[in-house]
C-alpha positions in Angstrom: 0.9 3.9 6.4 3.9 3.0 7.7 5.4 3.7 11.3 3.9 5.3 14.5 1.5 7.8 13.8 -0.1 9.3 16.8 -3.4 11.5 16.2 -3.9 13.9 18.9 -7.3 14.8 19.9 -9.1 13.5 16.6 -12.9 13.0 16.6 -13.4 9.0 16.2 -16.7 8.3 14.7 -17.5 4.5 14.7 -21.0 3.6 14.1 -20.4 0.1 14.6 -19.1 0.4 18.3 -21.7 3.6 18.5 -18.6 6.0 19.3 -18.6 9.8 18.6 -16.1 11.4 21.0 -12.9 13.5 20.5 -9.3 10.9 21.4 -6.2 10.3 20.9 -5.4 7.4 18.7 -2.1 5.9 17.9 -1.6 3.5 15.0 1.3 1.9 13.9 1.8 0.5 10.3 -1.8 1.8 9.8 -3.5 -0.5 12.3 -4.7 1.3 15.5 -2.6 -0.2 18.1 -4.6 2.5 21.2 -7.4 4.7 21.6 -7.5 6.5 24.5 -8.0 10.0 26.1 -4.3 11.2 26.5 -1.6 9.4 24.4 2.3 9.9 25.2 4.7 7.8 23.3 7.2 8.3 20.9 6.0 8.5 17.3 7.5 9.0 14.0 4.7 11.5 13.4 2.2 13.2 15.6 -1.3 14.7 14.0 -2.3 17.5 15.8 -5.2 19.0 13.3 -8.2 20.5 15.0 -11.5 19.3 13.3 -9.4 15.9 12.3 -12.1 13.3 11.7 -11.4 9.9 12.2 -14.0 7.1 10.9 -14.6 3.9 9.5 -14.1 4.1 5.8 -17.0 5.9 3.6 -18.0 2.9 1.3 -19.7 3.9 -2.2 -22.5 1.3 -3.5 -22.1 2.3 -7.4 -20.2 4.8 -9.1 -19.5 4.6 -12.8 -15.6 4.8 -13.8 -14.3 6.5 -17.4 -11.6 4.4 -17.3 -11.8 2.0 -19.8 -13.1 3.6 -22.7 -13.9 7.0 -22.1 -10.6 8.4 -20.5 -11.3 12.0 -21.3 -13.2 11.8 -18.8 -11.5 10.4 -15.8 -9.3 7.7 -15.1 -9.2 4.9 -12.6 -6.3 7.0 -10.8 -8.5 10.2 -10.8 -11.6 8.3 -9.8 -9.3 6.6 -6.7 -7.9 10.3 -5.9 -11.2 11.8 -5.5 -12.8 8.9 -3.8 -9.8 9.7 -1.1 -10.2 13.1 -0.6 -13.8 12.6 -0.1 -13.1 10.3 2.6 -14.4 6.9 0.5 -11.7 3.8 1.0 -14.1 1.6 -1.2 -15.9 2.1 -4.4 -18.1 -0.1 -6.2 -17.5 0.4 -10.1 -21.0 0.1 -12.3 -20.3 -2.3 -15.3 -21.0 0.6 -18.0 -17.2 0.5 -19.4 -16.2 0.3 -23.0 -15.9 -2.7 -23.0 -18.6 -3.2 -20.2 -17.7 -5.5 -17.5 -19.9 -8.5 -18.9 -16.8 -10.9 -19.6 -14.2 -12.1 -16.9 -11.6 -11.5 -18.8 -12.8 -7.4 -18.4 -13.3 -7.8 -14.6 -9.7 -9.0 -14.8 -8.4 -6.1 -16.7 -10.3 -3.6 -14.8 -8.8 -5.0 -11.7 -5.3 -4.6 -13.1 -5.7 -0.9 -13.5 -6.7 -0.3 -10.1 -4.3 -2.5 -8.1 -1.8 -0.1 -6.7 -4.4 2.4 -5.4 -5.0 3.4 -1.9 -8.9 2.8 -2.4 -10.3 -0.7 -3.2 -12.4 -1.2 -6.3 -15.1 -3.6 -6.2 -16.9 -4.3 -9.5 -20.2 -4.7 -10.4 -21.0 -7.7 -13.2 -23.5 -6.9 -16.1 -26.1 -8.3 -15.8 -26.9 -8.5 -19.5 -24.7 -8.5 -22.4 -23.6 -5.6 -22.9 -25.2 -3.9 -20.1 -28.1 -3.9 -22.8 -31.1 -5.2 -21.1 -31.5 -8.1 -23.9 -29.7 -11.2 -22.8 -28.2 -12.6 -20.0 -24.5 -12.3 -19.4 -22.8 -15.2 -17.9 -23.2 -14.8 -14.5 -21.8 -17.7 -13.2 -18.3 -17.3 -14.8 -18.4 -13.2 -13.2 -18.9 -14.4 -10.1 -15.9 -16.9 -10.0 -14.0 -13.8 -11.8 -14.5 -12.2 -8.2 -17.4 -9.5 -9.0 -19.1 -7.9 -5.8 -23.0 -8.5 -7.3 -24.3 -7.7 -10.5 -25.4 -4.9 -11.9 -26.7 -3.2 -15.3 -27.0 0.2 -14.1 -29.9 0.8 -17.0 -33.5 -0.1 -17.0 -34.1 -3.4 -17.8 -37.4 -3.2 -19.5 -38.5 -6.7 -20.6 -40.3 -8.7 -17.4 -40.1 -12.0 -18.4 -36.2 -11.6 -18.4 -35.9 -9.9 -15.1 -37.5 -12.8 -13.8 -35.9 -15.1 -15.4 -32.9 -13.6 -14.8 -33.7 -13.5 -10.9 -34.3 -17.4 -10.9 -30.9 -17.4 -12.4 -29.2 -15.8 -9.7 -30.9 -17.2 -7.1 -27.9 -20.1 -6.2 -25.2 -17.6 -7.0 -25.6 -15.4 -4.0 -24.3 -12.2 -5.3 -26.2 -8.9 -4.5 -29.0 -7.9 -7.0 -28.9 -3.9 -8.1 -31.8 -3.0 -10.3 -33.4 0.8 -11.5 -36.2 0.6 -11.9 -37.5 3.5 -14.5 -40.6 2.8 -17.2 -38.8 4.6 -19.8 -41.8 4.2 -22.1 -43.7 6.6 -19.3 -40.5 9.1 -18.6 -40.5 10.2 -22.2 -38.8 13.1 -23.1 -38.3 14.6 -19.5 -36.0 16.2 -18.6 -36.9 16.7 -14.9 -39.8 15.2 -12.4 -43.2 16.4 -13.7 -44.8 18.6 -11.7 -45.3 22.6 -10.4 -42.0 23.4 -11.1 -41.6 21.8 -14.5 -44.4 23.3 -15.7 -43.0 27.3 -13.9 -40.2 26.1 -15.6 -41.1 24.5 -18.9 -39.2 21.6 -18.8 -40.5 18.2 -19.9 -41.5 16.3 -17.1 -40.4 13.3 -15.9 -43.7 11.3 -14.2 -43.0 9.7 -10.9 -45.1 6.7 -12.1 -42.3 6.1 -14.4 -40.4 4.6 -11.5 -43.4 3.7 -9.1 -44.7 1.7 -12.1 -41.3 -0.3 -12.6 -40.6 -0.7 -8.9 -44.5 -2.2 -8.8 -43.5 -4.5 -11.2 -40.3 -6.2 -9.8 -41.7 -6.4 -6.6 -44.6 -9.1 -7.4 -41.8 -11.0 -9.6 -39.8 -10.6 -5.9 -42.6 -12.0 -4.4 -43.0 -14.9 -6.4 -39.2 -15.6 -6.8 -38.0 -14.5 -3.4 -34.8 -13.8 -5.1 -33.2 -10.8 -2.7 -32.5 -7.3 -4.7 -31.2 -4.3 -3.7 -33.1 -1.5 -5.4 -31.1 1.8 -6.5 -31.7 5.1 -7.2 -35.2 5.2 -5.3 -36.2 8.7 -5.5 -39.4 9.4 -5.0 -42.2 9.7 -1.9 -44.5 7.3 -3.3 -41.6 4.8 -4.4 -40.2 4.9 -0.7 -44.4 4.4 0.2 -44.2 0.8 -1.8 -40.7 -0.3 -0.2 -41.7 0.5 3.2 -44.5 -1.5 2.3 -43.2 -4.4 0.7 -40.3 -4.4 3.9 -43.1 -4.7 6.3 -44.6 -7.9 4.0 -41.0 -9.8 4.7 -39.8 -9.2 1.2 -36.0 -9.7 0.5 -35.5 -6.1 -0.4 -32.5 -3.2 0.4 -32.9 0.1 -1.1 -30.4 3.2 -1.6 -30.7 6.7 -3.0 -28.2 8.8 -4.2 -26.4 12.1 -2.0 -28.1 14.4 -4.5 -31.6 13.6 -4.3 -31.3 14.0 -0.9 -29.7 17.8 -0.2 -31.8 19.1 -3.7 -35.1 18.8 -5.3 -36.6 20.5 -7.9 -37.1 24.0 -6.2 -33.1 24.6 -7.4 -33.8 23.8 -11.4 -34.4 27.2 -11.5 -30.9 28.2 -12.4 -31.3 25.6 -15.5 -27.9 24.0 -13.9 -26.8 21.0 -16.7 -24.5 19.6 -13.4 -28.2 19.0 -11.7 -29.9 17.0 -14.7 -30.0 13.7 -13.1 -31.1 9.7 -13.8 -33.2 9.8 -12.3 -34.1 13.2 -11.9 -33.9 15.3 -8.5 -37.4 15.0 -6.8 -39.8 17.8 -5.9 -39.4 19.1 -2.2 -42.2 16.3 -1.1 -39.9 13.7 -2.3 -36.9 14.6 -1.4 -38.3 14.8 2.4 -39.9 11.1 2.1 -36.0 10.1 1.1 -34.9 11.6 4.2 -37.3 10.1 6.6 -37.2 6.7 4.5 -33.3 6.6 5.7 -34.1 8.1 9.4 -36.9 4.8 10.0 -34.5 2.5 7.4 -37.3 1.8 4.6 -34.2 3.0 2.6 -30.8 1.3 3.7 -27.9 3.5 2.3 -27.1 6.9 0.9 -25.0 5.9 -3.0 -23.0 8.8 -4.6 -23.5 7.5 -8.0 -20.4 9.3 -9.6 -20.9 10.3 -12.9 -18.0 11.9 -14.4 -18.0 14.2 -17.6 -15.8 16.5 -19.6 -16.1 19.9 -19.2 -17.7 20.3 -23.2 -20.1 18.2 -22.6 -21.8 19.0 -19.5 -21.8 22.7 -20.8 -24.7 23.1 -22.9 -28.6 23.8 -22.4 -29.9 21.8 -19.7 -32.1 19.7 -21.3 -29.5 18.6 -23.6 -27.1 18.0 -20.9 -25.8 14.3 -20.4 -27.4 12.9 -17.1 -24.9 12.6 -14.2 -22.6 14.2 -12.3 -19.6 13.8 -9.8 -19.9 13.6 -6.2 -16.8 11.5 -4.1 -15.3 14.3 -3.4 -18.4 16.0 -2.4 -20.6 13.6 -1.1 -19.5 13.6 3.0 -18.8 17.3 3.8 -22.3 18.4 2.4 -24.5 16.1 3.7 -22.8 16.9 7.2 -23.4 20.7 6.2 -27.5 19.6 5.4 -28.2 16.6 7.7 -25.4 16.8 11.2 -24.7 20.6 11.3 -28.7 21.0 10.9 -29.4 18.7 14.0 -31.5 16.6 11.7 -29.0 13.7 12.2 -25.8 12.8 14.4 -22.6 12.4 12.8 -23.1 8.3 13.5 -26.1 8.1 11.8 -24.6 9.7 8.8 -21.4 7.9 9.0 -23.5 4.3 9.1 -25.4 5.3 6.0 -22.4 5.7 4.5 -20.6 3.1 5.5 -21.9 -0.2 7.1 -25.1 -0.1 5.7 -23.3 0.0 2.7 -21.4 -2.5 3.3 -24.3 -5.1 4.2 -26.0 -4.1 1.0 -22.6 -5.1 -0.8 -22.3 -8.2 1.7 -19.0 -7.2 3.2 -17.8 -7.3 6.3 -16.5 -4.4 8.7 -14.6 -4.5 11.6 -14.9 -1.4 14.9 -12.1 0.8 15.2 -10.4 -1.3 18.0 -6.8 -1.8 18.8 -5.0 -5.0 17.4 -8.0 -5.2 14.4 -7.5 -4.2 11.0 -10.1 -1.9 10.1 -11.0 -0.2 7.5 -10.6 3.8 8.4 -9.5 6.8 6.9 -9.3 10.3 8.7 -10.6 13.3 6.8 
């Protein structure tokens, strides 16, 4: 952004500096150069939009990208253009490519498609060779390549390689994503097991699936004391074993996904193929626990978890729909509809969960929205 650009009467939300009020703000060459009450300068521009939001920038944990390999469904330039509009000025890209980003000469490439966009692109490293949960990829050389952590985005089943593969890691000081699903236990299902998959006869999905697995890799944390960030949580018990594990000094951050928190499994009833989820959307019990695991920080940060598709194949039965769906765009205006407008949370809170605590899982730094800094912001 280049020039003066005065915003009259925006709300700045900055849950670093713990600021929610309605200012002016004048930046020039897109760094804020004054905040105050009443600005009068000349500008080459002046904002005057009421409702204007301006915050630290929204920072996505994982997101997968279909750019390269499966551009019918989006593109890096797409993927950049909805993270914008959704008010998202970084995204972290899941390894899942064709080819996967398990070799630095990918990262490199990958990196080279996104370089002249407005949002930054951090990439996740595969953890295994070919994202495939079978051998280990070579870390080391991804993490001089520049990855943010690493990442497989899948299940990895076998034990005895996670913890190997968390001994491995332990001097390269990268972040540590892992999902945790038994996929042995979820089967065929389609949606979590329960009431409503039964009303609605639907496989179902066990919750033990992903209680079991997230049992599992937290006595091989124990014993290893490599840190791990754990995503996709989404379920009352699983948030019952991290709060737990938290209060026993393990090394542990956790994040769910928008989704699981604003639906559960009360809204399958349309049969919705945009709503079948990996993991699944939670019964009401569930999806509650998420929410009060965020509001006491058992859980660290909300993840949109982008999952773009074409239009042909997210339109069949929903059982036989691909699991995923998008969200950048979506994501911020309706969690503020559930969570702010509700009273359930304030603006800040949201905006940190979507930002800075982000950010620490990632291990990045962010700045307050203060003259004379650069900081990362975006106004929405």
């Amino acid at each position: 952004m280049i020039g003066t650009h005065l915003l009259r009467q925006v709300r700045l939300i900055d849950p670093i500096a713990s600021i929610d009020r309605v200012t002016d703000v004048l930046l020039r060459n897109g760094v804020v150069e004054q905040v105050a009450d009443a600005i009068e300068t000349e500008t080459d521009e002046v904002i005057d939009r009421p409702g204007l939001v301006l915050g630290i920038g929204l920072i996505d944990l994982y997101s997968h990208s279909g750019e390269p390999g499966f551009e019918s469904r989006e593109t890096i330039a797409s993927l950049m253009q909805a993270a914008k509009a959704g008010g998202f000025t970084q995204v972290a890209i899941l390894p899942d490519t064709q080819p996967p980003i398990d070799d630095p000469a990918n990262v490199d490439r990958l990196r080279r498609l996104a370089q002249s966009g407005e949002v930054q692109l951090h990439l996740w490293g595969a953890l295994t060779q070919q994202a495939a949960g079978e051998a280990l990829s070579e870390l080391v050389e991804l993490a001089a390549a520049g990855v943010v952590g690493f990442a497989d985005g899948k299940p990895i089943a076998n034990p005895a390689l996670l913890r190997r593969l968390l001994e491995y890691t332990q001097p390269i000081d990268r972040p540590i994503a892992l999902y945790c699903c038994d996929r042995r236990l979820a089967g065929n299902g389609v949606m979590r097991e329960g009431a409503n998959s039964i009303r609605l006869g639907l496989p179902g999905n066990p919750a033990m699936s992903e209680t079991s697995a997230i049992a599992a890799l937290l006595e091989i944390v124990a014993e290893v004391r490599t840190p791990v960030h754990l995503m996709r949580l989404s379920t009352a018990r699983g948030v019952e074993l991290i709060r737990t594990a938290k209060a026993q000094g393990l090394p542990l951050t956790a994040s769910t996904t928008w989704m699981h928190l604003l639906l559960d499994t009360d809204d399958l009833i349309s049969y919705a193929p945009s709503l079948r989820l990996d993991p699944p959307l939670g019964n009401p019990i569930d999806r509650q626990a998420l929410i009060a695991g965020l509001q006491d920080h058992t859980i660290d940060a909300i993840a949109v978890d982008h999952s773009p598709f074409t239009y042909e194949e997210k339109t069949v039965a929903f059982a036989e729909a691909p699991s995923g769906a998008i969200g950048l765009e979506l994501a911020l205006p309706l969690l503020w509809r559930s969570l702010v407008e509700s009273g359930q949370w304030t603006a800040i809170d949201l905006w940190r969960k979507l930002s800075v605590d982000p950010a620490k899982c990632l291990g990045l730094s962010l700045n307050a929205i203060e003259p004379g800094k650069p900081t990362n912001f975006d106004f929405v």
